[in-house]
C-alpha positions as CSV (number, residue, x, y, z in Angstrom):
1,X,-13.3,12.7,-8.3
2,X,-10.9,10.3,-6.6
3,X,-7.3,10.0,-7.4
4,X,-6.2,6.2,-6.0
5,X,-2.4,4.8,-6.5
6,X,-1.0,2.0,-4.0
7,X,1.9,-0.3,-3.3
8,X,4.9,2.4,-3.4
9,X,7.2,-0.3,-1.5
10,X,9.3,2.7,-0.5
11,X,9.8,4.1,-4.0
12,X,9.6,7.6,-2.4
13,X,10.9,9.4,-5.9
14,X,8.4,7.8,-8.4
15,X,5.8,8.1,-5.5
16,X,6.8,12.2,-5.7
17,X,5.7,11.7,-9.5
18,X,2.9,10.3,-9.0
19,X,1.7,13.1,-6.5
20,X,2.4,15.8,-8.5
21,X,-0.5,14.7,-10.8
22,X,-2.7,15.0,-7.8
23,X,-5.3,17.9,-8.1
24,X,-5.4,18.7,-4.7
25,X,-8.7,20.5,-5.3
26,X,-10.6,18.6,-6.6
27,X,-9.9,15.2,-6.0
28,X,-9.6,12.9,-2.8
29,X,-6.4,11.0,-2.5
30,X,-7.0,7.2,-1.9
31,X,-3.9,5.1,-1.1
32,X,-4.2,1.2,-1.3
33,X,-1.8,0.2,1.2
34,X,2.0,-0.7,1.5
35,X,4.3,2.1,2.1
36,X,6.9,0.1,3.1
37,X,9.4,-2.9,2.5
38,X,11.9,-3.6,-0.5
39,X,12.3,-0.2,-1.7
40,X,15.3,2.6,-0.9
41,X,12.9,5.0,1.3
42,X,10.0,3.4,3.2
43,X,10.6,6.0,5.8
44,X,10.4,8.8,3.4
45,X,7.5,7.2,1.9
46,X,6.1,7.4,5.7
47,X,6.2,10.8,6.5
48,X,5.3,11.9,2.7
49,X,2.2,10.1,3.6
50,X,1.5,11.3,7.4
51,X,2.1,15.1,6.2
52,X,-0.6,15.0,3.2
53,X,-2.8,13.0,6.1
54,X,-1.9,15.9,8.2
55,X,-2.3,18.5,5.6
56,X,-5.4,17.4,4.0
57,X,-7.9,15.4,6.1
58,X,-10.6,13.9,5.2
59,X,-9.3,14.4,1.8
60,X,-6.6,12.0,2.2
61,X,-7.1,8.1,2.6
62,X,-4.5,5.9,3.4
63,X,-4.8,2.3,4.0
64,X,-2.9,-0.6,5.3
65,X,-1.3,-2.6,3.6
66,X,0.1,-6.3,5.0
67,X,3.6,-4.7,4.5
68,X,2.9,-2.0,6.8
69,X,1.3,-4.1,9.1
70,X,4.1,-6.9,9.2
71,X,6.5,-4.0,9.7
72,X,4.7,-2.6,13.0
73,X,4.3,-6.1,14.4
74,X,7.6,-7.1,13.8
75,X,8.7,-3.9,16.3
76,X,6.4,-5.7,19.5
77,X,7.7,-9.8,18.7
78,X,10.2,-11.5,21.1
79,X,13.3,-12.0,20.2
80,X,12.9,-15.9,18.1
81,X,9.6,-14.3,16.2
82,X,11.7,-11.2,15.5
83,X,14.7,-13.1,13.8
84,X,12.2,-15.7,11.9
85,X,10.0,-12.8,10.5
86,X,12.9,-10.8,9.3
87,X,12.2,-11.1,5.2
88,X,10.1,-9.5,2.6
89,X,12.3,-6.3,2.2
90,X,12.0,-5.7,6.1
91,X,16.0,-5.1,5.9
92,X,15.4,-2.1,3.9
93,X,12.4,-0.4,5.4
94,X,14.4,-0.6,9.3
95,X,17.4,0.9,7.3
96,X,16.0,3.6,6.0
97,X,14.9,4.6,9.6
98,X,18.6,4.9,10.6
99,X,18.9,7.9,8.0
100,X,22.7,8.7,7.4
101,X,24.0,6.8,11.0
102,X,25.0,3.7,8.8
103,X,27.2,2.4,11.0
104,X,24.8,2.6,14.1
105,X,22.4,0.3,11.6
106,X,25.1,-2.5,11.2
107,X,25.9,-2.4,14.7
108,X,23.2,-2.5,16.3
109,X,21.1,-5.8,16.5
110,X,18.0,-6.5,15.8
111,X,15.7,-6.0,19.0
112,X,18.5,-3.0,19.3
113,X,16.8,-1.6,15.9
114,X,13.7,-2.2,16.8
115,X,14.2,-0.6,19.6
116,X,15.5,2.4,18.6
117,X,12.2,3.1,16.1
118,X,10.2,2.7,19.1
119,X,11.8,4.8,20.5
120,X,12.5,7.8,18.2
121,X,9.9,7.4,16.0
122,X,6.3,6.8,18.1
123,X,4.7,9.2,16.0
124,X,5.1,6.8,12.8
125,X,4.5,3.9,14.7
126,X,1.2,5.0,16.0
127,X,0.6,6.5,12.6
128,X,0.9,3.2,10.8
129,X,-1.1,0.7,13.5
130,X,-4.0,3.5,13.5
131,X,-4.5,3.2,9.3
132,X,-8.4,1.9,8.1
133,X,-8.4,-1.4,5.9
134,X,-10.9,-0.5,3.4
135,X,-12.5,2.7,2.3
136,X,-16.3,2.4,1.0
137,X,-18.1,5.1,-1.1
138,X,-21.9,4.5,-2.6
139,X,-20.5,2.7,-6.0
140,X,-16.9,1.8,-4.9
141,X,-14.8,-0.4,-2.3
142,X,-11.0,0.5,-1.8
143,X,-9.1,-1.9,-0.4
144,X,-5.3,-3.3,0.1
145,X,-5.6,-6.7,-0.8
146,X,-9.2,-7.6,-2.1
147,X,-12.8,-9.1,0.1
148,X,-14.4,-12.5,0.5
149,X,-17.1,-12.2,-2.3
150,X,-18.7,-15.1,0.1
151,X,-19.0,-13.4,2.5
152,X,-21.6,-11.0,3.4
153,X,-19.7,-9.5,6.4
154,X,-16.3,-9.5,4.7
155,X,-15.4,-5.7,6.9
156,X,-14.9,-7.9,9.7
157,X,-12.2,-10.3,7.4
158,X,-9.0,-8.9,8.1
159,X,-7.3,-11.5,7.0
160,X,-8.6,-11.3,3.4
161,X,-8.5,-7.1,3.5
162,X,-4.5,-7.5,3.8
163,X,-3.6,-11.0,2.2
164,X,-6.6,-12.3,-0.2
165,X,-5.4,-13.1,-4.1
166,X,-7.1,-16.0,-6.2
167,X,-9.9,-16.6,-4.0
168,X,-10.9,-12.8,-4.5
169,X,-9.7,-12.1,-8.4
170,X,-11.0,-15.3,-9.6
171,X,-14.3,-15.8,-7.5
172,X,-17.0,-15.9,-10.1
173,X,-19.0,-14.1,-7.7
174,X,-19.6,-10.3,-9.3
175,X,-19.5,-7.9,-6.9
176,X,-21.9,-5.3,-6.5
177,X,-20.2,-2.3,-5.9
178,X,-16.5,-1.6,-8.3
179,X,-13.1,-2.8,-6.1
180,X,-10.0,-1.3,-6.0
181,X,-7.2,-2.5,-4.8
182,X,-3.4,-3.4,-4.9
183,X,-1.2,-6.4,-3.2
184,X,-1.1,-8.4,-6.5
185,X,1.0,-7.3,-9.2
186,X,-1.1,-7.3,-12.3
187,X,1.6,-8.4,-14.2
188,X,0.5,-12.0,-12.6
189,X,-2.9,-10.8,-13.5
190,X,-2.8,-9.6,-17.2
191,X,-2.6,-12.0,-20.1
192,X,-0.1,-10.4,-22.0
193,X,2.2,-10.0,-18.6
194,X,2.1,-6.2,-18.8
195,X,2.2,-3.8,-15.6
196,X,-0.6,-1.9,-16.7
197,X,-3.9,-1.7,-14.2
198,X,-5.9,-5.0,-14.4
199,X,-9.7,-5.3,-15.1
200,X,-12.1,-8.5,-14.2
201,X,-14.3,-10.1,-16.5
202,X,-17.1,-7.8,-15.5
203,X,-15.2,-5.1,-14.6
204,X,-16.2,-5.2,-10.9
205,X,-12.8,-5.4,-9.9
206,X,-9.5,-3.6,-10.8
207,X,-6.1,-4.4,-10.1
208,X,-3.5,-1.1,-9.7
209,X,-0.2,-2.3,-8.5
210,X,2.2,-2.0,-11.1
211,X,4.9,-4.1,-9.3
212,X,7.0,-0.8,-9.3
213,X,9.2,-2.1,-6.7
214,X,10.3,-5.0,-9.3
215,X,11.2,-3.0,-11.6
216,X,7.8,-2.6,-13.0
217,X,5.6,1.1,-12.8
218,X,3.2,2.9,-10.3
219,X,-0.3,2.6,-11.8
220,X,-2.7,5.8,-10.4
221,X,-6.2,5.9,-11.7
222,X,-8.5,9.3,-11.5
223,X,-12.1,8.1,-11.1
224,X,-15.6,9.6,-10.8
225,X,-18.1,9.1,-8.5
226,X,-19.4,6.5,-9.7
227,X,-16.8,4.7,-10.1
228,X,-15.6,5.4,-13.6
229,X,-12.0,5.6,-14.5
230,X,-11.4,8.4,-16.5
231,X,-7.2,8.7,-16.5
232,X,-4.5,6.2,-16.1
233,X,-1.6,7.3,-15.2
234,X,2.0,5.4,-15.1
235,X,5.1,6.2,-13.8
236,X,7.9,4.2,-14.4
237,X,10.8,2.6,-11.5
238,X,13.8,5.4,-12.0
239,X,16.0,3.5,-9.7
């Protein structure tokens, strides 16, 4: 069985719910991607994630998401790329990383932060820049963002693993093996508009971020092997 969640955004207390559904013995833990960005914790978010890693092994997945990308790239830009790529809830993520020294955050300038979580925090750095972009089983794909249905090499697409929406969700293309993934909220997916997990036409592909961040949920689903969900769960934004 495989218990599969994604796109926590730095809710670290609805990600703690979500965790505590986990049956750590029988199921592997696949995460979709996008620790960070927008949300009170990233960092806590982080090192939740890098201890089950840890913990667990092989029985722990965690992918990339584009967040958690931008956010490691952002940390090696010059100066002018650093200041224009400062959006998408960045502000939040580098703030959590300064912990209680509030004051040192507002002070300190921007290649100063970035500095400083080079500096004192290599381990999560490393962490985050080492993380797969897809995980592939015998009847699933799990992946941030979604794959080039055109292509028959889309592994080597990383591009489309972290960024890919209506190209990938409405490709009329069915896919052979069941994909998993996050990035898009399935509000902007589902007819009716609801955060709930989002299924394809053929139900090759399914849609798990429940835009938590926004105000929305955290969408888990437990699966078999072959692919099959057998639980939803949701847990609501408390914050």
């Amino acid at each position: 069985m495989y218990f599969v969640f994604s796109d926590v955004h730095g809710c670290y207390n609805e990600m703690k719910e979500m965790l505590k559904l986990w049956d750590r013995q029988n199921e592997k833990l696949i995460y979709l991607g996008d620790m960070v960005d927008r949300g009170y914790n990233s960092l806590g978010v982080i090192k939740t994630m890098m201890e089950l890693k840890k913990q667990y092994g092989n029985q722990v997945v965690i992918l990339k998401g584009n967040h958690d990308e931008m956010f490691t790239d952002w940390l090696f830009l010059d100066p002018f790329s650093r200041s224009m790529n400062y959006y998408n809830g960045l502000h939040e993520t580098i703030k959590s990383f300064y912990q209680n020294d509030k004051i040192k955050f507002q002070k300190d300038t921007r290649k100063q932060r970035a500095d400083y979580i080079k500096r004192n925090f290599p381990d999560v750095v490393q962490f985050i820049r080492d993380l797969p972009l897809y995980y592939e089983t015998e009847t699933s794909i799990f992946v941030h963002a979604g794959i080039n249905l055109k292509n028959t090499q889309w592994k080597e697409e990383k591009q489309s693993l972290l960024w890919i929406r209506d190209e990938f969700f409405h490709s009329p293309i069915k896919s052979k093996k069941r994909i998993f993934f996050g990035h898009t909220p399935t509000q902007f997916l589902n007819k009716d508009k609801s955060n709930d997990i989002w299924v394809s036409k053929y139900g090759d592909k399914i849609g798990i971020d429940g835009g938590c961040v926004f105000g929305g949920q955290l969408n888990g689903v437990k699966i078999n092997r072959d692919g099959e969900i057998k639980a939803i769960i949701k847990v609501p934004r408390k914050k």
